[in-house]
C-alpha positions in Angstrom: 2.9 119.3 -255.6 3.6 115.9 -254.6 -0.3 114.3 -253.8 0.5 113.4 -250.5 1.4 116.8 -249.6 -1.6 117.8 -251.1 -3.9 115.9 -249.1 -2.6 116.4 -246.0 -3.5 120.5 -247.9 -7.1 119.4 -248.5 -7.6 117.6 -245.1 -6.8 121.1 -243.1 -8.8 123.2 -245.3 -11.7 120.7 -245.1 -11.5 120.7 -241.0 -11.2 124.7 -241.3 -14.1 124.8 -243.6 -16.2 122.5 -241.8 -15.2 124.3 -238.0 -16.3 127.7 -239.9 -19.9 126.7 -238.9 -21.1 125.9 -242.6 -23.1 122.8 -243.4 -21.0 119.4 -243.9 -23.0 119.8 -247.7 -21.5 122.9 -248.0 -18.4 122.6 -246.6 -17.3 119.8 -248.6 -18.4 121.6 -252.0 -16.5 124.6 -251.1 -13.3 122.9 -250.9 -13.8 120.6 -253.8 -14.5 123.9 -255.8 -11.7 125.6 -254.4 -9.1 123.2 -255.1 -10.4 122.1 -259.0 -10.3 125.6 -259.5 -6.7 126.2 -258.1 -5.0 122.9 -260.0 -8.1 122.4 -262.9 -9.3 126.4 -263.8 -13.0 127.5 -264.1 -13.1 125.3 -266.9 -13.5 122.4 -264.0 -17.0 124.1 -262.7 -18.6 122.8 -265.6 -18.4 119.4 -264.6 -20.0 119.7 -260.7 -23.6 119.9 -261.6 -23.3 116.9 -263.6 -20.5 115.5 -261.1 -23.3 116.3 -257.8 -26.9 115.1 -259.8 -25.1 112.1 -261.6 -24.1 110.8 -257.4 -27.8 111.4 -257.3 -28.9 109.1 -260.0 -29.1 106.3 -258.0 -32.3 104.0 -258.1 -31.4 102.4 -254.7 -31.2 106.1 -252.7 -35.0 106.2 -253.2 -34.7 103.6 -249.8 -33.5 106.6 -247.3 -36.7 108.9 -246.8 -38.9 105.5 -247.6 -36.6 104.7 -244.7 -36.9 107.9 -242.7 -40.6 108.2 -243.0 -40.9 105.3 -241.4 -39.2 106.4 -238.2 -40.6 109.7 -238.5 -44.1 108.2 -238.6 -43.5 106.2 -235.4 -41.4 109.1 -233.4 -45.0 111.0 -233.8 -47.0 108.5 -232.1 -46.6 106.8 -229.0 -44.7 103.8 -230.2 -41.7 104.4 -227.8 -43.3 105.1 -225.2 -45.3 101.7 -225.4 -42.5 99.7 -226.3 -40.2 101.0 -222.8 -44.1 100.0 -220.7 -44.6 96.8 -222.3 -40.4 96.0 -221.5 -40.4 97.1 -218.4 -43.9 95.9 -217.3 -42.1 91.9 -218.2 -38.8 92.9 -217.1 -39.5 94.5 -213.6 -38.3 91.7 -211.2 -34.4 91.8 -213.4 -32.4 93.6 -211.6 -31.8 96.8 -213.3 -34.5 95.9 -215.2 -35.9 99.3 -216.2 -32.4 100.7 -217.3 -32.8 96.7 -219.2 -36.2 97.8 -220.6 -35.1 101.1 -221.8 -32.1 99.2 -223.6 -34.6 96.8 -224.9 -37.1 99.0 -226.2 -33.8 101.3 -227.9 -33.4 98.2 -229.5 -36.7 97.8 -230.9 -36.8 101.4 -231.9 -34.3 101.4 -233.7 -35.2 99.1 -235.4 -38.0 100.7 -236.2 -37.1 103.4 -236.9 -33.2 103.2 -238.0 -32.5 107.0 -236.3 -30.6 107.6 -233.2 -31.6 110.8 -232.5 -35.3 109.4 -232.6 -34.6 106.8 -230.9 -32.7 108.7 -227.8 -35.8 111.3 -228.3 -38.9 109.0 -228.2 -37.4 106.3 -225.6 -35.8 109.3 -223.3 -38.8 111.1 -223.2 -40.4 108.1 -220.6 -37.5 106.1 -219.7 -35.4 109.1 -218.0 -37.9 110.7 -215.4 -38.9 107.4 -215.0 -35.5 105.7 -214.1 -34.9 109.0 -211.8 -37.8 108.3 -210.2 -37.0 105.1 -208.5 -33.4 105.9 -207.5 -31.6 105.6 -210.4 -27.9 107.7 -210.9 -28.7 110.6 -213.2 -25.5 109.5 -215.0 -26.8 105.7 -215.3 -30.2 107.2 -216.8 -28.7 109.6 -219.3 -25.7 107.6 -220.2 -27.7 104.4 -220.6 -30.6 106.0 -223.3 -27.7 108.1 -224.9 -25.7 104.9 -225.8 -29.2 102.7 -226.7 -30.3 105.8 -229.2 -26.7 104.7 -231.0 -28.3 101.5 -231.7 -30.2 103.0 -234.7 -27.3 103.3 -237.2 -26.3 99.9 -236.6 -29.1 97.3 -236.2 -31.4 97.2 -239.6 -33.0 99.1 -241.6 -29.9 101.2 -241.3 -30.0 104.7 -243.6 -25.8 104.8 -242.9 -25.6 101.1 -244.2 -27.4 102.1 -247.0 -25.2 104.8 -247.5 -22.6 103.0 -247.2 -24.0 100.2 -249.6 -24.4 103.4 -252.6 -20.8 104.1 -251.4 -18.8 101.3 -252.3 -21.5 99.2 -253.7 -21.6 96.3 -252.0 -25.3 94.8 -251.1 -27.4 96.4 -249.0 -29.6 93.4 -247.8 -25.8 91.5 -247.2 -25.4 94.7 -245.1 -28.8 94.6 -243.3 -27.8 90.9 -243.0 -24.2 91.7 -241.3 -25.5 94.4 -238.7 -28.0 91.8 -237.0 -26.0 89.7 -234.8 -23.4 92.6 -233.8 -26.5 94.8 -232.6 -27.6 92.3 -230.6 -24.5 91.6 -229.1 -23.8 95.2 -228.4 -27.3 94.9 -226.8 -26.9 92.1 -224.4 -23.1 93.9 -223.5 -25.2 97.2 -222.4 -27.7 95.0 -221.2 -25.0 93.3 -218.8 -23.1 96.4 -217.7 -26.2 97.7 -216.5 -27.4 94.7 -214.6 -23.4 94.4 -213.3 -23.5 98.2 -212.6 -27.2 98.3 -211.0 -26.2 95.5 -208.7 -23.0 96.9 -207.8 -24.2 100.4 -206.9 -27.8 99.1 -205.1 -29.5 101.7 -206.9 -32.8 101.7 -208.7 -35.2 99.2 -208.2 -33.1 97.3 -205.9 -32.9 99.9 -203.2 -36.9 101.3 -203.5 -38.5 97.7 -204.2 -39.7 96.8 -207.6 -43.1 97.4 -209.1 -44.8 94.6 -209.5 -47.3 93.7 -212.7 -50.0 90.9 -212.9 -50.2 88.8 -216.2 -53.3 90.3 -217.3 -51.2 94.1 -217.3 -48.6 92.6 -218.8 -50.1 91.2 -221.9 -52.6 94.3 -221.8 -50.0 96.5 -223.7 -48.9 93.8 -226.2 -51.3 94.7 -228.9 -50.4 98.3 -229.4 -46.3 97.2 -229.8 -46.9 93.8 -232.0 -48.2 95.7 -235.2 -44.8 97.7 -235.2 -42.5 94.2 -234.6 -45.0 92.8 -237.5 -43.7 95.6 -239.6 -40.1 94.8 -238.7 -40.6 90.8 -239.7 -42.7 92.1 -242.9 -40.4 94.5 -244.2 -36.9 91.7 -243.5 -39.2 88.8 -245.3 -39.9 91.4 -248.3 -36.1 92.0 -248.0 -35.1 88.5 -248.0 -37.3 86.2 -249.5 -37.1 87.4 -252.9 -40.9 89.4 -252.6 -39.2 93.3 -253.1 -36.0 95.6 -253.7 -34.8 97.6 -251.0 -36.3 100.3 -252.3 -40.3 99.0 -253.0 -39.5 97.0 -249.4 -38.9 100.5 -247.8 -41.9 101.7 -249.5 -44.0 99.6 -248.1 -42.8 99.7 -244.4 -43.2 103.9 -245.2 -46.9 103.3 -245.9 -47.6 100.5 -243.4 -46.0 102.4 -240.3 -48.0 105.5 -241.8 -51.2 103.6 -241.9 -50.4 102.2 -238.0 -49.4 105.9 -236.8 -53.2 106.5 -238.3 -55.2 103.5 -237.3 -53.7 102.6 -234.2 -52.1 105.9 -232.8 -55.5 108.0 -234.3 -52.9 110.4 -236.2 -55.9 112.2 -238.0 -54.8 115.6 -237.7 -53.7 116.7 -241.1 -50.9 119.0 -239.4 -49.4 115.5 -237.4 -49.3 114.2 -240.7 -47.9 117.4 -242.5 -45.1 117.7 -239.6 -44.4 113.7 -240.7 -43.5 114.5 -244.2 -41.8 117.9 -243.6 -39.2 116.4 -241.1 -39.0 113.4 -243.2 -37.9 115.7 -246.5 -36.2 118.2 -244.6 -33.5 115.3 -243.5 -34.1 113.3 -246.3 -32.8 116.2 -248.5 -30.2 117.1 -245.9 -28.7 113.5 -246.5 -29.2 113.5 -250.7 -27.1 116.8 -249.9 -24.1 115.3 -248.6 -24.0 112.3 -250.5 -24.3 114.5 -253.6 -21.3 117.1 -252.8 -19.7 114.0 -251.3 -19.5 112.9 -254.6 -18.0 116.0 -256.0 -15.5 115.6 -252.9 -14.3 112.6 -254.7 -13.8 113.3 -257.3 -11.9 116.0 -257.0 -9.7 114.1 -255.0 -9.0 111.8 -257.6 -8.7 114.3 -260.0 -5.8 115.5 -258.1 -4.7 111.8 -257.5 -4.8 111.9 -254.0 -6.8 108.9 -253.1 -4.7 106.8 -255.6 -1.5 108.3 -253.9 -2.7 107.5 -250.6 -3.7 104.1 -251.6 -0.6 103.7 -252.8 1.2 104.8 -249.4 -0.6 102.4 -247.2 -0.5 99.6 -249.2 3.1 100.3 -249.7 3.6 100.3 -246.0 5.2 96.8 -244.3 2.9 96.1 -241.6 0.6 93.6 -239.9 -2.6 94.1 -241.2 -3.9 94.2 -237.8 -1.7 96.7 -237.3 -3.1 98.8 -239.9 -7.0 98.3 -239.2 -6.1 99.5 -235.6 -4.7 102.8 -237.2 -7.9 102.8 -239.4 -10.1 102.6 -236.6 -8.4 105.3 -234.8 -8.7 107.6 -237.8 -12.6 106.2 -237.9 -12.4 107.1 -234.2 -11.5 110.8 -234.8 -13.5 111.5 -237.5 -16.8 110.5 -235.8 -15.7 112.7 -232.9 -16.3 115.6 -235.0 -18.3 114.6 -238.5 -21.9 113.2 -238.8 -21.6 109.3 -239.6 -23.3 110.4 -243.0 -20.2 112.5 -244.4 -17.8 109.7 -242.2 -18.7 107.0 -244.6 -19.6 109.1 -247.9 -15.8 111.1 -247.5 -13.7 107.4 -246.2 -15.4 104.2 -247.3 -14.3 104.6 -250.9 -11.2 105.2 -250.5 -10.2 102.7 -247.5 -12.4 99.8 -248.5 -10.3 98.6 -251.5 -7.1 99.2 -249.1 -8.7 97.0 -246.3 -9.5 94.1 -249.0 -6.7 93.9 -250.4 -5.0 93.3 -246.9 -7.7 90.5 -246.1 -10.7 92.1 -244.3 -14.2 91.1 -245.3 -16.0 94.3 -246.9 -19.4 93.4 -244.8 -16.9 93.3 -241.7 -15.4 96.2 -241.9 -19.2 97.8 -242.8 -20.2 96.2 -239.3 -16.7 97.3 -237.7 -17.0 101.8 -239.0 -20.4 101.9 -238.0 -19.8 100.9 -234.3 -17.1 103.6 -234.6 -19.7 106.1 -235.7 -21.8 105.1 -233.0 -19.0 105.9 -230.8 -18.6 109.1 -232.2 -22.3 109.9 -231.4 -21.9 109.6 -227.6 -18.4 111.4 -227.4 -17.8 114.9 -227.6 -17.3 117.9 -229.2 -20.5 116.9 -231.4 -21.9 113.9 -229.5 -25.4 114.1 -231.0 -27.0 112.0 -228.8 -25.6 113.7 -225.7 -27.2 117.1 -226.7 -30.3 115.4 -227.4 -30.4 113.3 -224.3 -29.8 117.3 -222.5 -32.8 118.6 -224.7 -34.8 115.7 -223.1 -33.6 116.5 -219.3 -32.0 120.0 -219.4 -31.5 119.3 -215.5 -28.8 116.9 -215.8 -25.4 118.3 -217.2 -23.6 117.3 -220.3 -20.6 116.3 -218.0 -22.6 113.6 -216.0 -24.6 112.6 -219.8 -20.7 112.1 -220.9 -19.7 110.4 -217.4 -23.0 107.7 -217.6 -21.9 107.0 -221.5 -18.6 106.2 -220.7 -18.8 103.0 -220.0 -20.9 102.4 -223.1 -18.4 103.5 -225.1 -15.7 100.6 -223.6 -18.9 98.1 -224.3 -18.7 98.9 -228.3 -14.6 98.6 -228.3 -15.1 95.1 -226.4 -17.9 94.7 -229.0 -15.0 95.5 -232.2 -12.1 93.5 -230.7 -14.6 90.5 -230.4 -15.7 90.8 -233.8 -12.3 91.0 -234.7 -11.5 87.1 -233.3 -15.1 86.1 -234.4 -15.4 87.8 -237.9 -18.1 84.9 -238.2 -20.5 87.1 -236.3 -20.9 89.7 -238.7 -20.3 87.1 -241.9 -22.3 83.9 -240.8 -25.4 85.5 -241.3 -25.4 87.1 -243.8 -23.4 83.9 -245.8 -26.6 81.3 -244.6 -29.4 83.3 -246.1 -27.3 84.8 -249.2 -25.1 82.5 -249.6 -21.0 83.4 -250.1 -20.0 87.1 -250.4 -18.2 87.4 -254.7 -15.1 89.4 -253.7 
């Protein structure tokens, strides 16, 4: 069977397996199983536990639950909740200024934290009744928390960039690095459509009158947020200045933010700390999972010479190379409508990443450029994470008006791609000042 023809084969039964309800884990070792045993024999089965724990044997993976513990320690504490009062206690007299906090403090969470889920959770759980409580559109305070939350996979310490680092091994600091200055500008573009949108509606705090703080309330709740931002500085100057690995630097932000949770947040209880380590391995393993039988995913499609064939195709094709990372973006696009950006990058990174250097594209970019699709993906149905979580949160407001409020999120982070498209610099300046010039 020609090997195009047999991964266009693979791709349906993947989507079939995957729609069956199984696990993305699963599903992707299923198929991989399948099809070595069809074209290989049972022979082939020998090779997947050594295929699935050899992905595993990876010094730098020991970084994700360091990682994840970390934002599972602050979730448990009340570390959102004072970031969105210390924000919108110094940003009440912008207007829009609590949808501007909420942004803000999304930012910082994530952060923090480097989960969107957590982040929609733990800033959602304060910001939304509190934004419906002055006036605020439902749809302005869903949407606007839903698309902050997406934040997490992009602005550093990302788990996907890590990922995606163990992927095609490129560096993750360089990566860290590269997602900086695009996750700020994707926050002062929701920042702006929110100020622009407040303003233009008269909702919120410009139709009921703004709460108004004195100096001494405003620098009252600054102590209980600057241990956390101390964390974030510590953890980037470990990173960067030479001091630790990825891997010891995420250790120690794992302990640090465990010892804050404890000091400052008084987590005593033996069961707030149990609950802290159970999610943190429960998701932790759940990743190691997928990148594992992602593994085993490809290599049985090289084994079958399908991601050489299709390698092959597109570079054979006579197009502008513009031309072609607007298809790739719109396959990007798809995927994250219906795939967690875990098994996105783990299943596609490999095999497009030689396939956009070769036509020109800087690596780092193009890291920058499929994570803002996945964040898409996480705001945009039929799996949307952030949009079910954001209904957990407020069960009152419908998915429909969650979707309608995100919407113009969503336009915010293609503005965000086409402008890092004419100013690759953005994503590649910083990363080339601190580390010096990318080795292709």
């Amino acid at each position: 069977m020609d090997p195009l023809v047999l991964g266009a084969v693979v791709a349906a039964f993947t989507i079939l397996v995957l729609f069956s309800g199984v696990s993305v884990a699963a599903g992707l070792l299923i198929v991989s199983a399948g099809f070595l045993i069809v074209f290989d024999g049972f022979g082939s089965m020998e090779l997947l536990p050594e295929l699935f724990f050899g992905k595993l044997d990876n010094f730098a993976l020991l970084s994700i639950p360091m990682f994840i513990i970390m934002g599972a320690a602050i979730s448990s504490t009340r570390a959102g909740a004072d970031l969105y009062e210390a924000l919108e206690r110094w940003l009440t007299r912008v207007p829009g200024g609590l949808v501007v906090s909420n942004l803000g403090a999304c930012a910082l969470f994530a952060a923090m934290s480097g989960s969107s889920p957590a982040t929609c959770a733990a800033i959602g759980k304060m910001g939304i009744p509190e934004m419906r409580k002055r006036g605020y559109p439902d749809g302005v305070a869903a949407g606007s928390i839903a698309a902050g939350g997406t934040l997490g996979i992009l602005i550093p310490p990302s788990v996907t960039m890590i990922v995606y680092g163990i992927s095609t091994e490129t560096s993750i600091g360089r990566l860290f690095l590269a997602g900086v200055v695009p996750g700020l500008l994707l926050v002062a573009l929701f920042m702006a459509w929110s100020i622009f949108d407040t303003w233009r509606q008269g909702a919120g705090d410009t139709a009921l009158g703004r709460v108004r703080y004195s100096w001494a309330q405003k620098f009252e709740v600054l102590p209980r947020v600057l241990p956390f931002i101390a964390i974030i500085l510590g953890v980037l100057y470990a990173l960067y200045g030479g001091v630790a690995t990825p891997s010891e630097t995420a250790a120690v932000g794992a302990l640090l933010c465990v010892l804050v949770a404890v000091i400052i947040y008084r987590l005593y209880n033996p069961a707030a700390l149990w609950a802290v380590l159970r999610d943190s391995t429960r998701e932790s393993v759940m990743i190691l999972f997928i990148i594992g039988a992602a593994g085993v995913f490809s290599y049985m499609l090289s084994s079958l010479f399908v991601t050489q064939a299709i390698a092959e195709w597109i570079g054979a094709l006579d197009v502008n190379r513009w031309t072609l990372m607007i298809a790739i973006n719109l396959f990007l696009l798809v995927a994250g409508f219906f795939l967690p950006p875990v098994a996105v990058i783990l299943m596609s990174a490999p095999i497009l990443l030689p396939i956009v250097v070769s036509a020109g594209f800087d690596p780092y970019w193009f890291a920058v450029i499929l994570t803002i699709n996945m964040e898409i993906g996480l705001i945009t149905p039929p799996v949307g994470l952030n949009l079910y979580v954001i209904n957990g949160i407020a069960p009152d407001i419908s998915l429909k008006t969650i979707l309608k409020g995100s919407m113009p999120f969503v336009f915010c982070m293609v503005l965000a791609i086409v402008i890092l498209s004419v100013f690759p610099g953005l994503v590649t300046g910083l990363p080339n000042v601190i580390m010096g010039p990318a080795i292709q």
